[in-house]
C-alpha positions as CSV (number, residue, x, y, z in Angstrom):
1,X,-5.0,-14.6,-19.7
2,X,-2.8,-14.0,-23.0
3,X,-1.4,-16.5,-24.7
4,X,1.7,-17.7,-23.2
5,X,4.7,-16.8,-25.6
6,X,7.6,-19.6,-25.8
7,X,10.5,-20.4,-24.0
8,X,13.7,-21.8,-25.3
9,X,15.9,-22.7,-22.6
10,X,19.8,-22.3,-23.0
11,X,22.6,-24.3,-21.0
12,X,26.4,-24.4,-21.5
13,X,28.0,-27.5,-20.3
14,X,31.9,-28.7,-19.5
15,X,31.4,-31.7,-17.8
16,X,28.3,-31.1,-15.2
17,X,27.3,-34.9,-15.3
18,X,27.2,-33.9,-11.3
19,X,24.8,-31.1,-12.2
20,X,22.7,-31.6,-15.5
21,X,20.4,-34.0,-15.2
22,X,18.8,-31.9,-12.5
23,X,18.9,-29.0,-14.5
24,X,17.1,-29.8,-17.6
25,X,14.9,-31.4,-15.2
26,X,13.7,-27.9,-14.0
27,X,13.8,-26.8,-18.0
28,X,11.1,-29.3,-19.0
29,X,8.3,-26.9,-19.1
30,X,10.3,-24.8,-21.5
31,X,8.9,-25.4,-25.2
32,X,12.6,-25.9,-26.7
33,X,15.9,-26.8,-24.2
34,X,18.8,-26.3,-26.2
35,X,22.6,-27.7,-24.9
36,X,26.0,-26.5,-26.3
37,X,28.5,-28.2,-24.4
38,X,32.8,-27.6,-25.1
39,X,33.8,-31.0,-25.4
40,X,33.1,-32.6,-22.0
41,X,34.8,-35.8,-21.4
42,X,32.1,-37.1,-18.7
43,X,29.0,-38.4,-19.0
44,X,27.6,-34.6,-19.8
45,X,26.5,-34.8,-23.8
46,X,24.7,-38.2,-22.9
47,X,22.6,-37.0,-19.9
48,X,21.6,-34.2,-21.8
49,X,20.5,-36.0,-24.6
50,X,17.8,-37.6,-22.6
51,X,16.1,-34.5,-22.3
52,X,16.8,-32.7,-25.5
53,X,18.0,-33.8,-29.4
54,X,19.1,-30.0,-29.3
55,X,22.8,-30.8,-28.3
56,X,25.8,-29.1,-29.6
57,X,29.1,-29.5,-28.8
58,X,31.8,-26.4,-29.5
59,X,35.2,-25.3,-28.8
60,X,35.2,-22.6,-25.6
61,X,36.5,-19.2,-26.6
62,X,34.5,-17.8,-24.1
63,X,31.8,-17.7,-22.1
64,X,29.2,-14.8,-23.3
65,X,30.7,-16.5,-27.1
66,X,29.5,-19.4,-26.1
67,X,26.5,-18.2,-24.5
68,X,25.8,-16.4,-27.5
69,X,25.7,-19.5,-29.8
70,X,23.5,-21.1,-27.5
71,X,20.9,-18.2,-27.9
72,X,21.4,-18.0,-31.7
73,X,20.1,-21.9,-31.8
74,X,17.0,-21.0,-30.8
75,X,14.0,-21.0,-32.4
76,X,11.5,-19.1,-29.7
77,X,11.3,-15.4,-28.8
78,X,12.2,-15.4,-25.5
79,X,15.1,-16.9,-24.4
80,X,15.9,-18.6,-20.7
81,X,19.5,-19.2,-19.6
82,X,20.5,-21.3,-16.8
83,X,23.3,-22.7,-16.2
84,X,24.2,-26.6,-15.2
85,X,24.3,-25.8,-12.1
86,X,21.0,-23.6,-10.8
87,X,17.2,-24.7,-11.1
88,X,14.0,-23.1,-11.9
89,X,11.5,-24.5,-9.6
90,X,8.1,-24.9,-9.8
91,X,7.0,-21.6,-8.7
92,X,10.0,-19.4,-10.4
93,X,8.3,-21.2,-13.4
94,X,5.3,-20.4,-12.9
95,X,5.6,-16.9,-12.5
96,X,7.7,-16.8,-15.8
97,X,4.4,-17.8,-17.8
98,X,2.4,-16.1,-15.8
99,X,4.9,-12.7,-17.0
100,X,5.2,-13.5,-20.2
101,X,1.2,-14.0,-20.4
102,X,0.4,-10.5,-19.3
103,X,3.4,-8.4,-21.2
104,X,2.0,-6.4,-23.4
105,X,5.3,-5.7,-25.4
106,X,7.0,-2.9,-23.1
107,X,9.3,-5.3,-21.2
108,X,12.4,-6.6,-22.9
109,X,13.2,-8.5,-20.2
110,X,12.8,-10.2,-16.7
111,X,16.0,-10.5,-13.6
112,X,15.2,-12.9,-11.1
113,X,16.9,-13.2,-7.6
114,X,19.4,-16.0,-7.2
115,X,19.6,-18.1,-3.8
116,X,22.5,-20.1,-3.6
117,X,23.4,-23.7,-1.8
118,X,26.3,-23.8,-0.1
119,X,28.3,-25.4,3.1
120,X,25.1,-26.8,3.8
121,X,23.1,-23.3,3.7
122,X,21.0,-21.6,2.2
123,X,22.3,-17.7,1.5
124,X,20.0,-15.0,2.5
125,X,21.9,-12.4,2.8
126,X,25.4,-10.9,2.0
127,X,27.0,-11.2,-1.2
128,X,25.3,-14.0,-2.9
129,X,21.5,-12.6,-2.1
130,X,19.5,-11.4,-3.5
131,X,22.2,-11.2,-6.6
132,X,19.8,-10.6,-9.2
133,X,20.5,-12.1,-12.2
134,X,19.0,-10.9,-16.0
135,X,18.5,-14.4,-17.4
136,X,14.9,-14.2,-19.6
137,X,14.5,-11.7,-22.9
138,X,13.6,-11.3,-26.3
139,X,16.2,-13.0,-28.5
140,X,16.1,-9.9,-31.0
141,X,16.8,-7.7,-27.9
142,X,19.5,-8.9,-26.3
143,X,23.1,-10.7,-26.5
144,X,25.8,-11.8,-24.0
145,X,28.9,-9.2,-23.5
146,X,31.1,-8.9,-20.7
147,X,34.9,-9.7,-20.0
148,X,35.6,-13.7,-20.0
149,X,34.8,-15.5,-17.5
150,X,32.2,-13.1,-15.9
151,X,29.3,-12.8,-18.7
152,X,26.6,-10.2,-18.8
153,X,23.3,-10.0,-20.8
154,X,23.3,-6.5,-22.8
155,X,19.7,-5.7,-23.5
156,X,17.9,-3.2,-25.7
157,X,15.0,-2.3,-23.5
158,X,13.4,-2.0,-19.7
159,X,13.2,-4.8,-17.7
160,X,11.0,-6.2,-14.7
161,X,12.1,-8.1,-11.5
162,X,10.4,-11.6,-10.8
163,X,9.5,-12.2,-7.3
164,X,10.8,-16.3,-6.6
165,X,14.7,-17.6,-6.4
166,X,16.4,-19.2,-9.5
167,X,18.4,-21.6,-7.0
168,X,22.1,-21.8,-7.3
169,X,24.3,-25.2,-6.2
170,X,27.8,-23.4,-6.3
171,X,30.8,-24.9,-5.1
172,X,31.1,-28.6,-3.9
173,X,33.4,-27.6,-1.1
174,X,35.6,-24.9,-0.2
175,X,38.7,-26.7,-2.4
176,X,36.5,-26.2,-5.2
177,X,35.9,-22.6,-4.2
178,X,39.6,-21.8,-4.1
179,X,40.2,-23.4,-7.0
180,X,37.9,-21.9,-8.1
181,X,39.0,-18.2,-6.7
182,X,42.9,-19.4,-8.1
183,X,41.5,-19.4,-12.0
184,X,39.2,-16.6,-12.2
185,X,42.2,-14.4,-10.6
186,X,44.1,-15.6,-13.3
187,X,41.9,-14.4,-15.8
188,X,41.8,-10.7,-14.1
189,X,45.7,-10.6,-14.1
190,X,45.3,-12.0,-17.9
191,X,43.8,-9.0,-19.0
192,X,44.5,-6.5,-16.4
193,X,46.7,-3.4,-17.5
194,X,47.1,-1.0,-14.0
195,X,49.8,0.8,-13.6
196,X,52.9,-1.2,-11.9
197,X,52.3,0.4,-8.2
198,X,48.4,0.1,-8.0
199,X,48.4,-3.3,-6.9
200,X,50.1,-3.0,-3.5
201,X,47.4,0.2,-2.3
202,X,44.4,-1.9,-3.8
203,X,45.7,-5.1,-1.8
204,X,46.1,-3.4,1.1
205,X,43.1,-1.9,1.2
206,X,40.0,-3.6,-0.9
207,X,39.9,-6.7,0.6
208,X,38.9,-5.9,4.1
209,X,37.0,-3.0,2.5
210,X,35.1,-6.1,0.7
211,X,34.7,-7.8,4.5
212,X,33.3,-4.9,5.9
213,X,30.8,-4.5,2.9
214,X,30.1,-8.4,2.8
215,X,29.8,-9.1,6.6
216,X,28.6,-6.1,7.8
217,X,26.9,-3.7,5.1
218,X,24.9,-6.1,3.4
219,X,24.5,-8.1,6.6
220,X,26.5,-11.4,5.7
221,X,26.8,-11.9,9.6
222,X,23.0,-13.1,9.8
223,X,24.0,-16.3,7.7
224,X,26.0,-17.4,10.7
225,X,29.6,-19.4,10.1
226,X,28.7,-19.7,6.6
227,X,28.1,-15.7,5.9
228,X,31.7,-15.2,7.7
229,X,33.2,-17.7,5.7
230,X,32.3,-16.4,2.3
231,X,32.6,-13.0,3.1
232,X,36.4,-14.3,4.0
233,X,36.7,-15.6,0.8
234,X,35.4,-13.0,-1.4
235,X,38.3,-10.8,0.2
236,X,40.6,-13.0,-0.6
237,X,39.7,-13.6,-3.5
238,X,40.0,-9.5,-4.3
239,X,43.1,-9.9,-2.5
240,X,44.9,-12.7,-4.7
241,X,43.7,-10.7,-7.9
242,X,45.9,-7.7,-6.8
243,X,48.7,-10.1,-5.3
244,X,49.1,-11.8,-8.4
245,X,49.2,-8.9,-10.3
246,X,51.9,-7.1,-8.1
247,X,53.9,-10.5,-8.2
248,X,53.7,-10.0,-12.6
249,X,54.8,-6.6,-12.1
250,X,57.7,-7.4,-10.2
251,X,58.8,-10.8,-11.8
252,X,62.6,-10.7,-11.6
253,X,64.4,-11.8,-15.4
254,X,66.0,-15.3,-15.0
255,X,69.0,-15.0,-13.1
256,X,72.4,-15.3,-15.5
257,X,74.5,-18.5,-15.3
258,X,78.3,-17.6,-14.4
């Protein structure tokens, strides 16, 4: 076998001290780990410091910015990001090196399906599997783009499709989901610009559309309770995006004081 090339591992951080510590744990094979956290007010910066000197803090503008400062601290060719809250195990690990041993120059980068932890499950189907995710590449090929909050890697070259889970603890709870849900639909009506009238068609009609693909298309239904419930919320959460939306299109001046 080839050399192995080196990894430097990338994590953003707003107060994870819930998340981090196993993390980096899963990172420690990686040659560098480097941490760029926005000011958390937890016990984040210290964790990380126990794994890595490589800690930054910086002011969020945005995510794939932020992201993109973490990559440009690197020192390594290839570049892993994960964030506080997923793990590499053992074998995802393994099969990284074992990749990166036998590429030969041709692949720019490597997508890895995602399983994710949640209401006491493990996802196998539906929306959140196999959700493939582009998280390995050559530094001088590829950079962060995308519309804040929902980053994307933009790569310069072909790609190959790892075989083991990067595993994903989302949401503690459903609260946190909906909070969760409440700000990233805040975001879309940020920056949204549809006509005044679009909303009300697109609200009446996406999110079950989004049900029917969840539950039924892509077989959410075989995760039991869980796959119904998430397939739920991923239609409302298409639903509020359009429903807040409509509500800013409509919002009524402040009424005049006789």
């Amino acid at each position: 076998m080839r050399d192995i090339p080196r990894v430097s591992a990338c994590v953003i951080t707003y107060n994870e001290e819930r998340n981090i510590e196993g993390c980096l744990e899963s990172l420690k094979w990686c040659d560098e780990i480097i941490v760029v956290d926005s000011f958390s007010t937890d016990k984040t910066v210290e964790l990380a410091r126990r794994y890595t000197a490589k800690v930054r803090q910086h002011r969020l503008v945005s995510h794939p910015e932020q992201k993109n400062l973490a990559i440009s601290c690197a020192t390594h060719a290839w570049v892993l990001n994960v964030d506080a809250d997923e793990r590499v195990t053992p074998a995802l690990a393994a099969e990284i090196q074992e990749a990166l041993a036998a590429n030969r120059g041709d692949i720019a980068g490597y997508l890895m399906p995602r399983r994710t932890y949640f209401l006491g499950h493990w996802f196998r189907h539906g929306a959140w599997y196999p959700d493939r995710k582009l998280r390995l590449f050559r530094r001088d090929r590829g950079r962060f783009g995308g519309v804040n909050p929902h980053d994307k890697v933009v790569l310069d070259g072909p790609t190959q499709l790892l075989r083991n889970d990067l595993l994903h603890y989302t949401y503690r709870d459903l609260s946190h989901n909906l909070a969760t849900i409440d700000k990233y639909s805040d975001h879309f009506t940020a920056h949204a610009t549809l006509h005044p009238l679009w909303p009300i068609p697109a609200m009446l009609v996406k999110p079950p559309l989004k049900f029917l693909e969840t539950f039924i298309y892509k077989r959410g239904f075989l995760d039991g309770l869980p796959g119904f419930v998430v397939a739920v919320m991923n239609s409302f959460y298409i639903f509020l995006k359009y429903a807040k939306l409509w509500s800013r299109a409509r919002r009524p001046s402040p009424p005049h004081t006789p």
